[in-house]
N, C-alpha and C positions, 0 to 999 in steps of 0.2 A: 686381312679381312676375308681371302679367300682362300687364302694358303698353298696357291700355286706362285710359282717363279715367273719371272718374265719371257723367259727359254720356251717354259712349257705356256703359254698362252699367246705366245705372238704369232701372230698371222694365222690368229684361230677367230671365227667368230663367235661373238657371246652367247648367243641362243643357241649354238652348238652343244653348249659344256656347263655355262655358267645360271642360264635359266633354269627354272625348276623346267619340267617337263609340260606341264597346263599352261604356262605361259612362254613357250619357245615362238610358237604360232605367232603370238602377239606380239613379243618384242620382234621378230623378226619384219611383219608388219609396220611396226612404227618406228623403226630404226629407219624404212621404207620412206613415211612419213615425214619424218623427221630432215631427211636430205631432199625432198620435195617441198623441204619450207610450211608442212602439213598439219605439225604434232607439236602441242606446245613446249615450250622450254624447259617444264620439268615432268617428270611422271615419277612413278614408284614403280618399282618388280623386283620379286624375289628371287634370289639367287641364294644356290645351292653351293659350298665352301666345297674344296677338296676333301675334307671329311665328311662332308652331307648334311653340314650344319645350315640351316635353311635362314637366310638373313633377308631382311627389308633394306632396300637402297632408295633412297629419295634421290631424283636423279636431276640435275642441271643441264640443260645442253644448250651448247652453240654448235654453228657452224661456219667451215673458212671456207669462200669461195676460191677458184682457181683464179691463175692469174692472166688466162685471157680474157677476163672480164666479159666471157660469156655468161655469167651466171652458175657455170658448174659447178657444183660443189665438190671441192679437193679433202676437206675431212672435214670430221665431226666431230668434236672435244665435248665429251660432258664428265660433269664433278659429282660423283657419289658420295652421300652421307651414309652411313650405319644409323638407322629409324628403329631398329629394331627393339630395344628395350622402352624408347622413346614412347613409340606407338602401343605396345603394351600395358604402357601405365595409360596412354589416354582412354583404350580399351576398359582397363577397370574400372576407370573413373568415371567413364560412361553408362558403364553398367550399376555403377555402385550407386551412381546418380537414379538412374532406373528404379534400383531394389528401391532405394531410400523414396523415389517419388510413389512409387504400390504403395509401400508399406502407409502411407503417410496419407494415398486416396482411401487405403480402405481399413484404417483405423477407424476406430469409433470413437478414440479421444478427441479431440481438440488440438490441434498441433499446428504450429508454423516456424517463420523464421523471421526475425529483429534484427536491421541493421543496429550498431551501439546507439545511435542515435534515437530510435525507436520507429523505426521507417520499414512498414511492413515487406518484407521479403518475398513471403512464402508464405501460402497455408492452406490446409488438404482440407478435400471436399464437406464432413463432417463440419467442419467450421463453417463452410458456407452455407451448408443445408440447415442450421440453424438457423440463420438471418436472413433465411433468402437470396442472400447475391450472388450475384458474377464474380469471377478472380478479378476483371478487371476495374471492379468496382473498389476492390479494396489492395489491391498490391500497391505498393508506391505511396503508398499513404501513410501520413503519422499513427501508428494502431490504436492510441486512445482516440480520432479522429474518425474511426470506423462504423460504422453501425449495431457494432457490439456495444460498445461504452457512447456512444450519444445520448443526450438527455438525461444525461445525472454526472451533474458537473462533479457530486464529491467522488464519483466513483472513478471518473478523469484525473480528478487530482493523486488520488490513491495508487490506478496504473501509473501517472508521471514519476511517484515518487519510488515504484516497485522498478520501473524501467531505468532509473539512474542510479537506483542502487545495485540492478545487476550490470550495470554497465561499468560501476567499481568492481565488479567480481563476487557480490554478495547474493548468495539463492533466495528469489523471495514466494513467498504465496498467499494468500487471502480467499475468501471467499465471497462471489458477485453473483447478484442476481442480474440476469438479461433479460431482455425483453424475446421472445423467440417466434416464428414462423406459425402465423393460423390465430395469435395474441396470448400466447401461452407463456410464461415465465417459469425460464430455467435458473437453477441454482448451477454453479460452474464451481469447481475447486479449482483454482487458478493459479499456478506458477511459473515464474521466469528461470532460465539456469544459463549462468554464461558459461560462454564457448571460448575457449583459448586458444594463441596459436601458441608454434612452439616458444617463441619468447614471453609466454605467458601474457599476452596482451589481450584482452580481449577482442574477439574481432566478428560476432554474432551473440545473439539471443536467442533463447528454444525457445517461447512459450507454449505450455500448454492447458488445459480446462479437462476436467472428467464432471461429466452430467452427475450430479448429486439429486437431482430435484427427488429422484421417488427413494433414495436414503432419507432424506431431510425430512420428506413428507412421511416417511415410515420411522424417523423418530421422532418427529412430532406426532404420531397415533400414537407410539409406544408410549412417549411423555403423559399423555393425555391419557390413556389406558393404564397405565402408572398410576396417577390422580386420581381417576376415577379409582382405581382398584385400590388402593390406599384410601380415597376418599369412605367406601363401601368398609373394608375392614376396619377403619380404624371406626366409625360408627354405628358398626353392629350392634347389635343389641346382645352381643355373647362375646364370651371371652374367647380370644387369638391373640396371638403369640408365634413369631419366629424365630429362630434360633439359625447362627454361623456353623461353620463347620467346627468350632471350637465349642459350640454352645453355649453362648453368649444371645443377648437378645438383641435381634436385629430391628425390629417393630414391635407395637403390641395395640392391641385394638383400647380404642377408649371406653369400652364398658370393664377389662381385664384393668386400666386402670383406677378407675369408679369402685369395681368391686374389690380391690386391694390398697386402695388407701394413697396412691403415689400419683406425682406429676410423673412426664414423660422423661423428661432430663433426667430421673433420678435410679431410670432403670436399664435405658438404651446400653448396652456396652455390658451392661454385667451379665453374670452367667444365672441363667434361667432355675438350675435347682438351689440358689443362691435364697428363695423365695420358699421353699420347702419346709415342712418340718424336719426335726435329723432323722427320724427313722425313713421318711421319705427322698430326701437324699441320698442316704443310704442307698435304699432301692434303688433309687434313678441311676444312679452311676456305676453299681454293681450289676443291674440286669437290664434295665428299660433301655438305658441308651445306648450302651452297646448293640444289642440287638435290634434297634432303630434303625444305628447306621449300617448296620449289617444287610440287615432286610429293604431298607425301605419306608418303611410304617409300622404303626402302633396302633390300637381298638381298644379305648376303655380302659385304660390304666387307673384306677385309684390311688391316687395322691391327698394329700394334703396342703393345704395351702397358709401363709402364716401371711395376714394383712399387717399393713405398716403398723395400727395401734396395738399387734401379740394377738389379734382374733385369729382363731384355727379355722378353717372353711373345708370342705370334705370338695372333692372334686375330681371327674372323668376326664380323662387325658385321651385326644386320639392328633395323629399327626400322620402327614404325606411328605415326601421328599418333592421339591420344585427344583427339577435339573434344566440343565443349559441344552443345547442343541445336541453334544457332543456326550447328551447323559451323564452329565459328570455333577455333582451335588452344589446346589447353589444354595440354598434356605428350605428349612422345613418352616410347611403352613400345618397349625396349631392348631386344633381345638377345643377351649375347655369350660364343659358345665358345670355350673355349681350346684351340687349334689346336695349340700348340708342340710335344706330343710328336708328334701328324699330320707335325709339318713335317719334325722332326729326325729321325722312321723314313723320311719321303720323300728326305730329304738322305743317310738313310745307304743307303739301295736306290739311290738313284745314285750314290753315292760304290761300293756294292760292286758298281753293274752297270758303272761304270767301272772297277775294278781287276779285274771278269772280263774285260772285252773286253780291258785290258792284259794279263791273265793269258796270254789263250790266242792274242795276239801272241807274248809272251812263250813260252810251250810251242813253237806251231810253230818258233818259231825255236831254244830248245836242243832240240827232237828234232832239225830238220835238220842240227846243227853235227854230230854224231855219225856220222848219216848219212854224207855228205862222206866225212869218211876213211874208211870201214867200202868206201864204193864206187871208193874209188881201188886201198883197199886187196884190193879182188878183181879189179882190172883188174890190179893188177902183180902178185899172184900167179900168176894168166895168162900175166906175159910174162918169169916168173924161175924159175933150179930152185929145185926143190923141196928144202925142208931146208939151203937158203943160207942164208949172215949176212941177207942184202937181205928172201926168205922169213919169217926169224925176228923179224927188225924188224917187217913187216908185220903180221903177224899178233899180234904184242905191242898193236900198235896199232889191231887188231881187237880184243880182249880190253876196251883200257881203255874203247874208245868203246861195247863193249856192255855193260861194266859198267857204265859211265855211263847208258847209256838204262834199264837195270833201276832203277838206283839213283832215277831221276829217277820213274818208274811206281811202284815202292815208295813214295815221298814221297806220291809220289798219292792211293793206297790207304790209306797209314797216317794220313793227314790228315782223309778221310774219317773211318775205323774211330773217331778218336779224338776226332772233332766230334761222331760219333754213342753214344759213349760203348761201342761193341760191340767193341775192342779186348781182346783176352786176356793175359795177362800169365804168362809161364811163370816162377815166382819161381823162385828157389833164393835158400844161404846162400852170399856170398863176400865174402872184403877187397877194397872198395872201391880204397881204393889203388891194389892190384897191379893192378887192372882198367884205372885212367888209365895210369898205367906203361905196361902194356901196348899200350892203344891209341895213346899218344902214338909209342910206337915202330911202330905199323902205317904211321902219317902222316905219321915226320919225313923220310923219301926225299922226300916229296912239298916240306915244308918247305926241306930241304936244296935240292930242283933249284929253288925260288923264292929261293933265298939268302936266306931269312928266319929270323933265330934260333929256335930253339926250346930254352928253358929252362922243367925239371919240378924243382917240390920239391914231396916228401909228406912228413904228419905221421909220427913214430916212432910204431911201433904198429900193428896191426891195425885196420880199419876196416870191423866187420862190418855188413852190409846186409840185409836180406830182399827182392831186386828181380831184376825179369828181366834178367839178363846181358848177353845180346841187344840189348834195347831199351836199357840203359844206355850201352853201347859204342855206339851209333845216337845216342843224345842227346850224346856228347863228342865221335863221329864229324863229326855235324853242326856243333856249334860250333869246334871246329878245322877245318874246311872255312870257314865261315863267316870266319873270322880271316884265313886264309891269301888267303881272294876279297877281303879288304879292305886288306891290307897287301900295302906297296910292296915292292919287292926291297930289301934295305938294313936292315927292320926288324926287329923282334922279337915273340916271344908271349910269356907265362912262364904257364907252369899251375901251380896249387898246388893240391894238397886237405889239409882240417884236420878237425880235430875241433873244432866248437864247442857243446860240451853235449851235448845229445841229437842232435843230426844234424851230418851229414857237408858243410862246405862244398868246391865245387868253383869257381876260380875261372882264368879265360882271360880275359888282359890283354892287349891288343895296343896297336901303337905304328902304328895304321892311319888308314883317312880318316876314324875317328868318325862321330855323327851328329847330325844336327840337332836341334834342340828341340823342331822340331814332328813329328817323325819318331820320339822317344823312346816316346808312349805308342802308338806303331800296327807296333814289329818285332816283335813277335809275333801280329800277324794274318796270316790266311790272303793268299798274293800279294803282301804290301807289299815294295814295291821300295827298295832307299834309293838302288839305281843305274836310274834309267831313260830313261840316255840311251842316244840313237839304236844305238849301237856296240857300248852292252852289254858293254864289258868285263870286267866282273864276273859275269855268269852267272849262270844258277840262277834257278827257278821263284818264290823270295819265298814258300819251306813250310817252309824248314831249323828256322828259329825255331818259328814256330808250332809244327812237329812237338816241339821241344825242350822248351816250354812242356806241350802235351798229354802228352806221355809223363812228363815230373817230375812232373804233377802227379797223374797217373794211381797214382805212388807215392807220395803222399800229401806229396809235396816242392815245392819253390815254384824258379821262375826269375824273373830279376830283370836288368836289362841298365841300365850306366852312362855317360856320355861327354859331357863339357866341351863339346862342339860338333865341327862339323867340324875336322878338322885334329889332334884331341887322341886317337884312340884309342877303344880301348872295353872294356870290362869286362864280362863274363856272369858272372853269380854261381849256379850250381844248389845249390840245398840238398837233401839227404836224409835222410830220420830213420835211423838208428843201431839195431841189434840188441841190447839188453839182453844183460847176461851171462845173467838168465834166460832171456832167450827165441832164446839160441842154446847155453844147452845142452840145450833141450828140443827142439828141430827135427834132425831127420834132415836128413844131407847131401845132395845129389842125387844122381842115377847119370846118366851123359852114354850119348851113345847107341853104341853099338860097330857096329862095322863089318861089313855085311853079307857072310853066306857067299853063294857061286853060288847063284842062285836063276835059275827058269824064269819070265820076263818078258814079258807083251804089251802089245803098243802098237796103242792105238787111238786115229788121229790121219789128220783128210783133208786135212793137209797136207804135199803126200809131201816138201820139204825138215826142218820139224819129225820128223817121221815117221823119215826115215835117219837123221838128225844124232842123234836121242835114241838109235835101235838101236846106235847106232858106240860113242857112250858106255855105253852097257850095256855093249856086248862087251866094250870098255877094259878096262870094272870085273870081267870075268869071268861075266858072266851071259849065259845061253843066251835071246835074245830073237828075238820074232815079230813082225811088224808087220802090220796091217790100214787099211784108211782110209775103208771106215763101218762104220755103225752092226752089218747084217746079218750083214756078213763078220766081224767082229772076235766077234760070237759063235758063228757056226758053226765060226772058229778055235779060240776057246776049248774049244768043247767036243771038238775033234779035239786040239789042246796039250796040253790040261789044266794051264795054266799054275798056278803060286804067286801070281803077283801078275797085277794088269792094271791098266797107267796110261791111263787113257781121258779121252778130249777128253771135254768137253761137246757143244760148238756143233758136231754131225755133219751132214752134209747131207740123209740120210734116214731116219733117227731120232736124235733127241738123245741124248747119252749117260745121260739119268736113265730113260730106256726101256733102255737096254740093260742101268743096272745092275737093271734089276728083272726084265727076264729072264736073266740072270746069278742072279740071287736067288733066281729061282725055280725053278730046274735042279739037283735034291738030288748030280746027281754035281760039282758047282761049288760047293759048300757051303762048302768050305775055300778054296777064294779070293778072298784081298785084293785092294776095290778101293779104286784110288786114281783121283780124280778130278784131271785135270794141265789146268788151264785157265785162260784169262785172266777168268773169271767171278769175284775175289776178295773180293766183300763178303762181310758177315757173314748176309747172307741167302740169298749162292748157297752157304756153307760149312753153313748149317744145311737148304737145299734137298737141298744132297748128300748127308746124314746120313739127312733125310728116305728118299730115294729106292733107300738100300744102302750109300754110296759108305763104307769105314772110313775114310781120309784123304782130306784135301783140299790139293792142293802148287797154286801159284799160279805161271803162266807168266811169267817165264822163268825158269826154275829153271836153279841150275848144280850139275854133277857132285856137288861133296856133297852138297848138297842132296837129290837123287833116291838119293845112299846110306844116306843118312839115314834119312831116309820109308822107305829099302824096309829098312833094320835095322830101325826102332821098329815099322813095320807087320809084321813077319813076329816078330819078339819077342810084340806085342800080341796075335799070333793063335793065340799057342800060351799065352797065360794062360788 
């Protein structure tokens, strides 16, 4: 032990040699003690080995008295232990006790310690600060038996069952709600873990608890923020869409299902340009998504979309990446509009800004064709007598080309009025019939010089109508014009009108160029051409129909157009409802207008060939007429005339004619003259301007001679009611 001899230590004393040095003092002291009967029977000191190896000796002592039984004490006998490694291990274990007791107060888990039986041990402060108590309130106690697990027997039975199964050696955990300090309810993750000894026996339980409550409660938001946020996208009123990192769809909003035709089940899982046309897929997986996942996001991608029934839908694609905490790509959020009817109003604004720049190709070229001969034909009247055959040709051929140029501005006007719904309709009662009849014979000269047949059968019977006469003779006008532009020299028409039911069918059949299929649902648009090639031999502005369409329907009748293809002809069907026997003999007949007496006429007009030309035909007709050419003179005339009627321009050079008619108006000895406004201003806004400003009538330039007899009979009739 000390590695000295008995030679070299006898009749030495110990605190001489064998004490460390801080303790010579003391042993020497109580070795003192100790034969004074003083110092108990055992102590401890450290002694220093012959090598300097520093050892702990637990020390035993007795004493032998002498044997004169004076009490002297003759020696001292004590038994030294070697404590040394002994005390050592007590040392760690007391400290290791220590660390482990810190560690254990100033954890934030939940920790203690389980006899096997389940008889609480141990457990650091965190545990009690939870429930309020004292150590002494819960050590020594059954732990389900605690104030942790009181009052919820299933949650006792639950520990009984976790505490015997780790008391087999089995790790258990669950999770408990407790009741906690202040009335607050904590969530605890809660597990047991046996403790071994070296023979694997179990011979403790760790349990411990980690506060869950503000996880739980912040997965219960996220839950509920989830829902909601699901709730919100999948009922928007727009299309969304997510897509995996594989590009698969993860969600999709329920208007994205709505407007593509599918349940949910039928799309979750597949891949989103699965839904594409191919040229759109194409795209998507050549440039859009790559560059998606590269970047980030996408603005405005035009796609295609193919719905479950094969319907194509036009559609803007934008998307954002939704990353994790860690930025790393979780779901792109989707959005997309459906464009298609954006597309198909942008396709039909240039399909109708292209059939107006045709249009008004088309216009300048049939005004100019009119033109032409109108200007030959005032060069050769120039260079022929007057009142010749050559003269009377001429001038026939002035006549058509200026009825043609009215005819073609009429179209104009009336196509407008009747887009705009401001179109009047002067009704009366007459037989339909006798009206095609009739007109077919205005047209068949024209039919005859194209060598085209024309064949009419009407139904027997009267075919009473309530329609504007006018306008109906305009609607059969134009589709016999229309026939006649289409058919070759050689063919035929055949008009029928019948009776079918309640309305009057009217039908023009020709043996012409027909038309196409894809031309079938666009002849009754404004401008549509079915000839528009360069040469134009067929003519006309592409309003005949249209106009024919608006006016039938206007009577509350439908138009309807047929034809096998090019090559086969064409059929125009108008329908119009039929006058009840009631309600033709409850209508009064019309009265047409009679033929004006001499009347005293002014004209106010600043263009002085309009200006003579309209005076020439007054006087024709027998009327005493004055001319002026503005504004100033045409009333200081009037009031020196005193004319009956005055047909006044509008568009004057120095005041308009709606100032004149109001100083007209307001002059009491002009009180009885009719004005008429004679102008190329013919909307229904300058006819209600002119009302506005005095004017009684409104006649629309270029009027012809009946025309102007008309207006001035119905106006000087209307002024004496």
């Amino acid at each position: 032990m000390t590695g000295y001899s008995w030679e070299e230590v006898k009749g030495r004393r110990s605190w001489d040699f064998l004490l460390v040095p801080e303790e010579a003092d003391s042993g020497k002291a109580a070795f003192a003690a100790i034969v004074a009967g003083q110092f108990p029977n055992e102590h401890e000191q450290h002694w220093v080995a012959k090598n300097g190896a520093r050892r702990l000796i637990a020390w035993t002592n007795d004493v032998l008295l002498g044997a004169h039984d004076d009490g002297t004490v003759e020696y001292v006998v004590s038994t030294g232990v070697d404590v040394t490694e002994r005390r050592a291990s007590e040392d760690a274990l007391r400290q290791g006790q220590q660390c482990v007791r810190a560690i254990l107060e100033h954890t934030f888990e939940f920790i203690g310690v389980l006899a096997p039986d389940g008889v609480l041990l141990e457990v650091n402060r965190s545990a009690m600060e939870l429930i309020g108590a004292r150590r002494e309130d819960v050590v020594g106690r059954p732990f389900w038996d605690t104030p942790w697990w009181q009052g919820n027997p299933v949650l006792q039975q639950r520990l009984k069952n976790a505490i015997r199964d780790a008391a087999q050696g089995h790790f258990a955990r669950f999770e408990a709600t407790h009741p906690g300090a202040g009335g607050r309810t904590v969530t605890v993750d809660f597990s047991l873990t046996p403790v071994r000894d070296e023979g694997g026996r179990v011979v403790l339980l760790v349990p411990e608890g980690r506060d869950i409550t503000e996880r739980k409660q912040a997965e219960e938001a996220l839950r509920a923020s989830e829902s909601h946020y699901r709730s919100l996208y999948e009922s928007t009123p727009v299309m969304m869409h997510s897509i995996d990192r594989d590009g698969r769809l993860v969600s999709v909003s329920d208007c994205w299902l709505e407007t593509l035709g599918y349940d949910r089940g039928e799309v979750i899982g597949r891949e989103s340009v699965e839904f594409l046309t191919p040229e759109s897929r194409k795209y998507a997986k050549e440039n859009v998504l790559p560059e998606y996942f590269r970047t980030g996001a996408c603005r405005d991608v035009p796609y295609q979309f193919v719905k479950k029934n094969g319907e194509v839908i036009d559609v803007l694609l934008s998307a954002i990446n939704d990353k994790d905490a860690a930025g790393r790509f979780v779901r792109s959020l989707t959005v997309i509009i459906d464009v298609t009817r954006r597309k198909r109003a942008e396709q039909a604004l240039r399909e109708a800004d292209r059939r107006k720049n045709e249009f008004l190709g088309v216009l300048s070229h049939e005004l100019r064709n009119p033109l032409a001969p109108i200007r030959n034909a005032l060069h050769i009247l120039d260079h022929v007598e007057p009142g010749g055959e050559q003269a009377e040709r001429t001038k026939a051929v002035m006549r058509r080309q200026v009825n043609h140029l009215a005819l073609l501005v009429d179209d104009l006007l009336d196509v407008t009025r009747v887009s705009r719904g401001k179109i009047q309709l002067q009704r009366s009662r007459f037989d339909l019939a006798k009206l095609v009849l009739r007109t077919v014979e205005d047209y068949r000269a024209l039919f005859a010089d194209r060598e085209i047949a024309l064949d009419v059968r009407t139904a027997t019977g009267a075919l009473p109508v309530d329609a504007d006469e006018t306008r109906i003779a305009q609607v059969l006008g134009n589709v016999l014009l229309n026939s006649v532009k289409f058919t070759d020299r050689g063919g035929c028409v055949s008009v029928s009108v019948e009776r079918d039911g309640d309305v009057a069918a009217i039908s023009v059949r020709d043996t012409g160029s027909g038309i196409a299929p894809e031309m079938l649902g666009r002849v009754f648009e404004p401008f549509a051409q079915a000839d528009d090639s360069l040469h134009r031999t067929r003519g006309g502005l592409g309003l005949g129909l249209s106009l024919v369409k608006g006016l039938v329907e206007l009577h509350g009748g439908t138009a309807a157009v047929r034809s096998e293809g090019v090559g086969h002809g064409t059929e125009l069907i108008v329908r119009l409802p039929l006058i009840t026997a009631q309600e033709e003999a409850s209508r009064p007949a019309s009265v047409g207008p009679a033929r004006a007496s001499p009347r005293r006429v002014l004209v106010i007009e600043d263009n002085p060939d309009a200006a003579e030309t309209l005076r020439d035909v007054l006087e024709i007709g027998r009327h005493h007429a004055e001319v002026a050419h503005n504004g100033r003179e045409g009333i200081e005339k009037a009031r020196a005339f005193r004319p009956e009627i005055i047909l006044c321009d509008v568009g004057l050079p120095d005041m308009d004619g709606y100032a004149v008619a109001g100083a007209i108006r307001s002059d009491p000895t002009l009180a009885g003259t009719v004005l008429v406004a004679l102008t190329g201003y013919a909307l229904p806004e300058d006819r209600r301007r002119a009302v506005e400003a005095g004017f009684d009538r409104h006649l629309s330039k270029p009027a012809s001679a009946r025309e102007i007899e008309e207006v001035l009979s119905i106006a000087m009739r209307g002024s004496k009611d």
